[in-house]
C-alpha positions in Angstrom: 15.6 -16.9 21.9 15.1 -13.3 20.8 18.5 -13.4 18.8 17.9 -16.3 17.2 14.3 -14.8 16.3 16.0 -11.9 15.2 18.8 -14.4 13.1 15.8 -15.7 11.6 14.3 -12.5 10.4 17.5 -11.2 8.6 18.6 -14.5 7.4 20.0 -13.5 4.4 22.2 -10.1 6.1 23.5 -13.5 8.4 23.8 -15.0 4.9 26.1 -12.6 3.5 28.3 -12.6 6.4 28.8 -16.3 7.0 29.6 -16.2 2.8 32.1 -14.1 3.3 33.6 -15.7 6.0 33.2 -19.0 4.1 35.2 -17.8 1.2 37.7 -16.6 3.7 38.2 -19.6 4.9 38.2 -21.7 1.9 38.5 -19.6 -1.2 39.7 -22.2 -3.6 36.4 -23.7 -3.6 34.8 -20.9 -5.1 37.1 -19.5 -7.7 37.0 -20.0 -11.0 38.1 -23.6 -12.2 37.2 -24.6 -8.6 34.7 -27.6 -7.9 31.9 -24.9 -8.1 32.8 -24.0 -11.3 31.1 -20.7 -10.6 32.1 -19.4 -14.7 29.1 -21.6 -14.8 27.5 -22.4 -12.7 26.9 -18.2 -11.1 27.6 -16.5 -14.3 25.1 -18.3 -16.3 22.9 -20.7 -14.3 22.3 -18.6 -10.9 22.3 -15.2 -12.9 19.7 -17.0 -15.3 17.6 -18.2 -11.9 17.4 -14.9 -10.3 16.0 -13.3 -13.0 13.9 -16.3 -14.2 12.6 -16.0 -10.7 12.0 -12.4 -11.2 9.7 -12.5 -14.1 7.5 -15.0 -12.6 6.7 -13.0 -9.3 6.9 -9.4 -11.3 2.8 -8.9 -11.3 3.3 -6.6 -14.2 -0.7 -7.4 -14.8 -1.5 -5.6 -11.9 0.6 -2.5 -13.0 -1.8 -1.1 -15.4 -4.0 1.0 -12.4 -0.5 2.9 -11.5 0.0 4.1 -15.2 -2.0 7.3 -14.9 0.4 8.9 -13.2 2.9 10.1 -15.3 4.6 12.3 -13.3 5.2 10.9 -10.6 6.5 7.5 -12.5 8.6 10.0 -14.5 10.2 11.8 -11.2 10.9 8.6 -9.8 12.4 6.9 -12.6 15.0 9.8 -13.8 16.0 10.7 -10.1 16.8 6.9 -9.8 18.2 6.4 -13.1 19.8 9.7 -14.1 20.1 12.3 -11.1 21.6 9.7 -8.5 24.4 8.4 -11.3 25.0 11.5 -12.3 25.4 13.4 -8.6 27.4 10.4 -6.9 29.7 11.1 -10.2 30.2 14.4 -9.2 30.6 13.3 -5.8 33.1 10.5 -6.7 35.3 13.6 -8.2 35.8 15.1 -5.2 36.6 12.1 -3.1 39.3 10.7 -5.9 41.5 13.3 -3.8 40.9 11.1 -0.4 43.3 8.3 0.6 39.6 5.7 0.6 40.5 2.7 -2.0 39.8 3.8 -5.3 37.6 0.5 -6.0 35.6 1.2 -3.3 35.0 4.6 -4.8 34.1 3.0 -8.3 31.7 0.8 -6.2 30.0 3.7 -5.0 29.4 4.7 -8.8 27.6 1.5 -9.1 25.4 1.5 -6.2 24.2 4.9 -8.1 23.8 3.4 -11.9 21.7 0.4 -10.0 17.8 0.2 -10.7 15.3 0.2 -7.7 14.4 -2.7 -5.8 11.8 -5.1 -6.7 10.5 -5.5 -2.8 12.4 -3.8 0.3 10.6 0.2 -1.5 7.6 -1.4 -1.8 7.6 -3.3 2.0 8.5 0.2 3.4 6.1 2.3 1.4 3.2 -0.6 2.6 4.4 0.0 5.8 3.9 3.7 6.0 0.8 3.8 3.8 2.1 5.4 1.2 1.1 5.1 -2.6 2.1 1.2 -2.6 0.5 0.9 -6.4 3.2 3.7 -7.6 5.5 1.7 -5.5 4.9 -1.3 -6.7 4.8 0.1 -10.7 8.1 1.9 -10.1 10.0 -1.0 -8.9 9.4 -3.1 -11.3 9.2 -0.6 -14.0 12.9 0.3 -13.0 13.9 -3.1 -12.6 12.9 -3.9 -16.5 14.6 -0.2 -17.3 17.9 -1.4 -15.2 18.0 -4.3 -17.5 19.2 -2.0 -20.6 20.1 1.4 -18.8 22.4 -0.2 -15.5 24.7 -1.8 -17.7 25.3 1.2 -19.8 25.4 3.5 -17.4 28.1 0.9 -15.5 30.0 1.0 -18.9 29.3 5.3 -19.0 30.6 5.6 -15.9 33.0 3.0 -15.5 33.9 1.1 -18.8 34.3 -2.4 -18.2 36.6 -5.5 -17.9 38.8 -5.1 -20.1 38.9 -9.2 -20.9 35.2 -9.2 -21.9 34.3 -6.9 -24.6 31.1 -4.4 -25.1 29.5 -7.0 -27.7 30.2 -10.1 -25.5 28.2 -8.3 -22.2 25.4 -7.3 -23.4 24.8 -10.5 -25.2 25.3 -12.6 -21.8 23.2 -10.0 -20.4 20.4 -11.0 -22.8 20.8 -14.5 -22.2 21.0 -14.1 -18.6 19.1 -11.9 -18.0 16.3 -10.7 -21.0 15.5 -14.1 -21.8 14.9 -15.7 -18.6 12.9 -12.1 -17.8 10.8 -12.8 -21.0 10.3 -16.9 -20.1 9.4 -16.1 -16.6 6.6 -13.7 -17.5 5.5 -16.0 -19.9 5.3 -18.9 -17.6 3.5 -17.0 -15.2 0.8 -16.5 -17.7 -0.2 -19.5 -17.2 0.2 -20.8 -14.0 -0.8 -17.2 -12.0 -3.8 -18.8 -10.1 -1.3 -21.7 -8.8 1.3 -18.5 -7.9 -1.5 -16.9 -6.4 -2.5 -19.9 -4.4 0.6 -21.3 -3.2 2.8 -18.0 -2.9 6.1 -19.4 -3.4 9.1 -17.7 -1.6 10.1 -16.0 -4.7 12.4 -13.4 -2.2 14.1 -16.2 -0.5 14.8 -18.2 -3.6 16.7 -14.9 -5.4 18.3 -14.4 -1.9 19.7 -17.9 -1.5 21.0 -17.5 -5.2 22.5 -14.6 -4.4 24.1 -15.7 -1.7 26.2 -18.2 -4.0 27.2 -15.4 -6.4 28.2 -13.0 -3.1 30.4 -16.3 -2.2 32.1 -17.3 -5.2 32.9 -13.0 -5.8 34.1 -13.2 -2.2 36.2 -16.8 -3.5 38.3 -14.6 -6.0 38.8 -11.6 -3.9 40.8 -13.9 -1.0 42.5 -16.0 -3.9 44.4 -13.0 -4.6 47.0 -11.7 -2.8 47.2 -8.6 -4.7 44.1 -6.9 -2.9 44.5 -5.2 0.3 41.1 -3.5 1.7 41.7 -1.3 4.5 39.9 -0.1 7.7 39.8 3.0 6.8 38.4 3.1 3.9 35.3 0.5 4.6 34.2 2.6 7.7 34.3 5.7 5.4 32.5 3.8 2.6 30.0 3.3 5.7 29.3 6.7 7.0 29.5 8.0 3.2 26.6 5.1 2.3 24.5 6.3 5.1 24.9 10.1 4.3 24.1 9.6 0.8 20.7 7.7 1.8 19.8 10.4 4.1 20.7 13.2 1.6 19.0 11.8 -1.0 15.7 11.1 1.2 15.8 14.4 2.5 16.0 15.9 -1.4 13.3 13.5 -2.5 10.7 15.2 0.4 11.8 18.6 -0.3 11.2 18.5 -4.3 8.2 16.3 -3.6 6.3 18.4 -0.5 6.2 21.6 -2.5 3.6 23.6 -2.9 3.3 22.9 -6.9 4.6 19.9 -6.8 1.1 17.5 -7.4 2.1 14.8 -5.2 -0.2 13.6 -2.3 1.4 13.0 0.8 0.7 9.1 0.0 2.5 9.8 -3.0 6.0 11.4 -1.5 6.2 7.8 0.8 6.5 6.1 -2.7 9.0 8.6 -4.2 11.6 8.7 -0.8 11.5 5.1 -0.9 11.5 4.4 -4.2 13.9 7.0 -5.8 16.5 6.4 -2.8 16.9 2.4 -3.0 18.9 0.1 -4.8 18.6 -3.4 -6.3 21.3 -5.6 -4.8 19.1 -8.6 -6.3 19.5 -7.8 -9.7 23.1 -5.6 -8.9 25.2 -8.2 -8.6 24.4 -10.1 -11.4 24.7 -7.5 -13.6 28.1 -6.5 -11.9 29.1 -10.5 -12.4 29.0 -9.7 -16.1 29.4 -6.6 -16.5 32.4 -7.0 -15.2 33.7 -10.2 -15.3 36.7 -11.3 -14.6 37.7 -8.0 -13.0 40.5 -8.9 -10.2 38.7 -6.1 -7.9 35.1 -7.3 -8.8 34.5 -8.0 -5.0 35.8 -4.8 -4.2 33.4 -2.8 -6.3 30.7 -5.1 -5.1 31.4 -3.6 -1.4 29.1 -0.8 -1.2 26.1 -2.4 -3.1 26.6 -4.9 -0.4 26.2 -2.3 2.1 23.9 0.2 0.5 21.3 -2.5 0.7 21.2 -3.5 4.7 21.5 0.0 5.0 18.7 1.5 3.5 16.3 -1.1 5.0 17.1 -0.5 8.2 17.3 3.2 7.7 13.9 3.2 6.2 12.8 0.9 9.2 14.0 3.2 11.5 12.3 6.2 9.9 8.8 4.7 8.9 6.7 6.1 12.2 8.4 9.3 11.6 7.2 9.9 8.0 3.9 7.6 8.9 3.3 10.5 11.1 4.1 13.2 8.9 2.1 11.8 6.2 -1.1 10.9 8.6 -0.7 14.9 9.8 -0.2 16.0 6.3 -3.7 14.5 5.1 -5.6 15.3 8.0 -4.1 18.9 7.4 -5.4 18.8 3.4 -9.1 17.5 4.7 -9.3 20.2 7.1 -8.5 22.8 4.7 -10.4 21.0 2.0 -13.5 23.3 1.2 -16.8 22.0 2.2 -19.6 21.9 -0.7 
């Protein structure tokens, strides 16, 4: 009973497995030209859906209380955005020398150029009691910056497919993803008290989409003989994900905890969490066009698929720990706060 308790809980890491396995077993179904027609049906329709979904349950109305602070929006978004891209670069450089699979390495890059999450920073931050209005502002803040700055920090860092060119990407990414952005802010304009009242499952309809796009990915990676993933490399790519979180969070705290730093403790919750995750959500999409038709797509899609378990768990693992730093941390600034 417990495990399937627990299979219901993480439904959509079962999800990504049993897709995998699916397109293992099947791939033809899957690939392009195949009866799911996923050139499509994923690149158009499902991209189109998760993003659609995403502007009606962004509550960018409730955003404006979380705009005073400026700084802390600011540290957040060019850590995310700009330091992470750039270090994992500069981390990447030193690793081209290692026998690990080059297209794991260049998946690695991506996980780094991806925005922040729109819910799993947010959940964690809630559950510390951390600053969950920054938290909330940042992630979707980042997630309407990832819409322009991902896809050129992919092409920066990367370039792209070379069968789609520049012009071509960034207009599917408009259609795909702008527009039904746009729509699904609009909509929710007017029917917010019926969202409010009915709370659809907006996190398990982008999962279940996404779960069709992991598939079909998964469809042309087995279809082709040509790719050979190794052991090694995937438990490297592991411990590697894993160190980076850790890294990362511990940087986050340090630059965040000093002494002129202006952050409340509530605050630094919101900045580990924030600055340290990464959008699978709206990552894979973007990788789907970005670069399409890339015969190591599914490759590069790797580590995004395993950055994202992995920093929810981590950050599930570590919340009491920085719940009970930050509950000593404010008792510590009351105490020394003078009395009037």
């Amino acid at each position: 009973m417990r495990l399937l308790e627990r299979m219901r809980k993480d439904w959509f890491m079962v999800g990504i497995v049993l897709a995998i396995a699916g397109a293992k077993l099947e791939p033809s179904i899957g690939v392009n030209g195949g009866p799911l027609k996923p050139e499509i049906t994923v690149s158009y329709i499902a991209v189109a859906t998760i993003f659609f979904n995403s502007g009606l349950s962004l509550k960018t109305e409730e955003l404006t209380s979380a705009l005073v602070h400026l700084k802390l929006h600011l540290f957040i978004q060019i850590f995310t955005l700009a330091f992470f891209p750039a270090t994992i670069w500069l981390f990447l450089q030193l690793l081209s020398i290692t026998p690990i699979n080059e297209w794991l390495l260049k998946g690695l890059q991506t996980v780094g150029c991806m925005p922040p999450p729109v819910s799993s920073a947010v959940i964690l931050t809630k559950a510390v009691g951390g600053n969950e209005a920054a938290a909330i502002f940042n992630s979707a803040f980042g997630s309407f910056l990832g819409i322009v700055i991902t896809p050129l920090l992919l092409l920066l860092f990367l370039g792209s497919s070379s069968s789609v060119p520049f012009t071509s990407i960034f207009s599917q990414l408009f259609m795909t993803v702008v527009v039904p952005l746009i729509i699904g802010q609009i909509v929710r304009r007017y029917i917010k008290d019926w969202l409010e009242r009915k709370k659809p499952p907006f996190g398990a309809i982008s999962s279940s989409v996404l779960l069709m796009i992991i598939y079909t990915t998964f469809c042309d990676t087995f279809s082709n003989p040509n790719i050979d993933l190794d052991k090694f490399s995937l438990v490297l790519i592991l411990f590697i994900i894993f160190s980076i979180q850790l890294s990362f969070m511990l940087l986050t705290f340090i630059f965040s905890t000093r002494n002129n730093s202006g952050f409340t403790p509530a605050d630094t919750v919101a900045i580990i969490f924030c600055s340290t995750h990464k959008s699978l959500t709206l990552g894979i999409p973007m990788l789907k066009i970005v670069f399409a038709g890339h015969e190591h797509l599914s490759l590069i899609s790797v580590p995004l698929l395993i950055y994202h378990p992995a920093q929810i768990l981590l950050g599930s693992v570590l919340v009491p720990t920085i719940k009970s730093w930050m509950v000593s941390r404010q008792k510590g600034v009351k105490l020394t706060r003078p009395t009037v």
